[in-house]
C-alpha positions as CSV (number, residue, x, y, z in Angstrom):
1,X,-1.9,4.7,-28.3
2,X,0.7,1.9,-27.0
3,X,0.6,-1.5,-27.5
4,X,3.0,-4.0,-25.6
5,X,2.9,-8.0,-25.8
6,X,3.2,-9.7,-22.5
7,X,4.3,-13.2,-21.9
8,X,1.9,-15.5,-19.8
9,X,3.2,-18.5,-17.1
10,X,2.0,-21.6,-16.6
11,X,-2.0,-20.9,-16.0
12,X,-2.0,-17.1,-17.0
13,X,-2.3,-16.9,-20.8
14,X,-0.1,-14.2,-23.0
15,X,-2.3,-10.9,-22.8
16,X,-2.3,-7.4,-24.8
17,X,-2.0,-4.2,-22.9
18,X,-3.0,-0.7,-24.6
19,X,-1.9,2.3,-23.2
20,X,-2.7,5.7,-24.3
21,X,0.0,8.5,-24.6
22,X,0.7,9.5,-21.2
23,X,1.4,5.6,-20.5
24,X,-1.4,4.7,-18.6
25,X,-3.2,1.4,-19.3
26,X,-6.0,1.7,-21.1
27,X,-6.8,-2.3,-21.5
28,X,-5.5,-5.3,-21.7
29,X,-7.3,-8.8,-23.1
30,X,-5.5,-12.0,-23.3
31,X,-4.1,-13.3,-26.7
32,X,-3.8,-17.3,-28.2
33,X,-2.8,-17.6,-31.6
34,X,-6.1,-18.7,-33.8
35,X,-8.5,-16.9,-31.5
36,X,-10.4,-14.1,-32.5
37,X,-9.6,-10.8,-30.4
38,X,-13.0,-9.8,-28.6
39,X,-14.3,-6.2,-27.7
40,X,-11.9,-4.0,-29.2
41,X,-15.0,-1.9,-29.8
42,X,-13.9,-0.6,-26.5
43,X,-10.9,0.6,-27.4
44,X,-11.8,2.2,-30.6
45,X,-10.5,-0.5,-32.3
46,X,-13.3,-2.2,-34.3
47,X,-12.9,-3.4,-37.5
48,X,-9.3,-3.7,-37.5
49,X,-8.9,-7.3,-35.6
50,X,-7.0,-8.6,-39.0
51,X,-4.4,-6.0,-38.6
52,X,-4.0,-6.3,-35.1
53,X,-3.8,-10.0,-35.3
54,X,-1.1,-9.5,-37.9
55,X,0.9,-6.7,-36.0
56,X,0.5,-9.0,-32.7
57,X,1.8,-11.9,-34.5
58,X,5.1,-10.3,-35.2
59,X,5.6,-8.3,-32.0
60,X,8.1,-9.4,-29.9
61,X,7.1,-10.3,-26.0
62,X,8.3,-7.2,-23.7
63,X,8.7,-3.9,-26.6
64,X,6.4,-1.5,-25.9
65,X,5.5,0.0,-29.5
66,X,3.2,2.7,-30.8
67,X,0.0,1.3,-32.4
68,X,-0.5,2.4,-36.0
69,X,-3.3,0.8,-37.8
């Protein structure tokens, strides 16, 4: 799986996109610093919210970058 870091404007907040292997978006959930991350259950992903809060933290917006948690 993928994870890239996408810069919001104005009224659109910064969001999360998750793409599988071949690419193709898989989800994507918006992202504010101090928020909790919500339904990553979805995604295969619960339980690890502190590491993906950390690993989102210090992604740069716009690098697309395999997720490894």
């Amino acid at each position: 799986m993928y994870i890239i870091k996408v810069k919001g404007k104005k009224k659109i907040p910064n969001y999360i996109q998750l793409r599988d292997d071949n690419f193709m978006l898989v989800g994507y959930f918006s992202f504010r610093e101090g928020r909790p991350f919500r339904s990553l259950d979805k995604f295969g992903l619960s339980g690890k919210e502190k590491e993906l809060e950390k690993l989102v933290e210090k992604m740069p917006f716009g690098k697309l970058q395999k997720l490894e948690i």
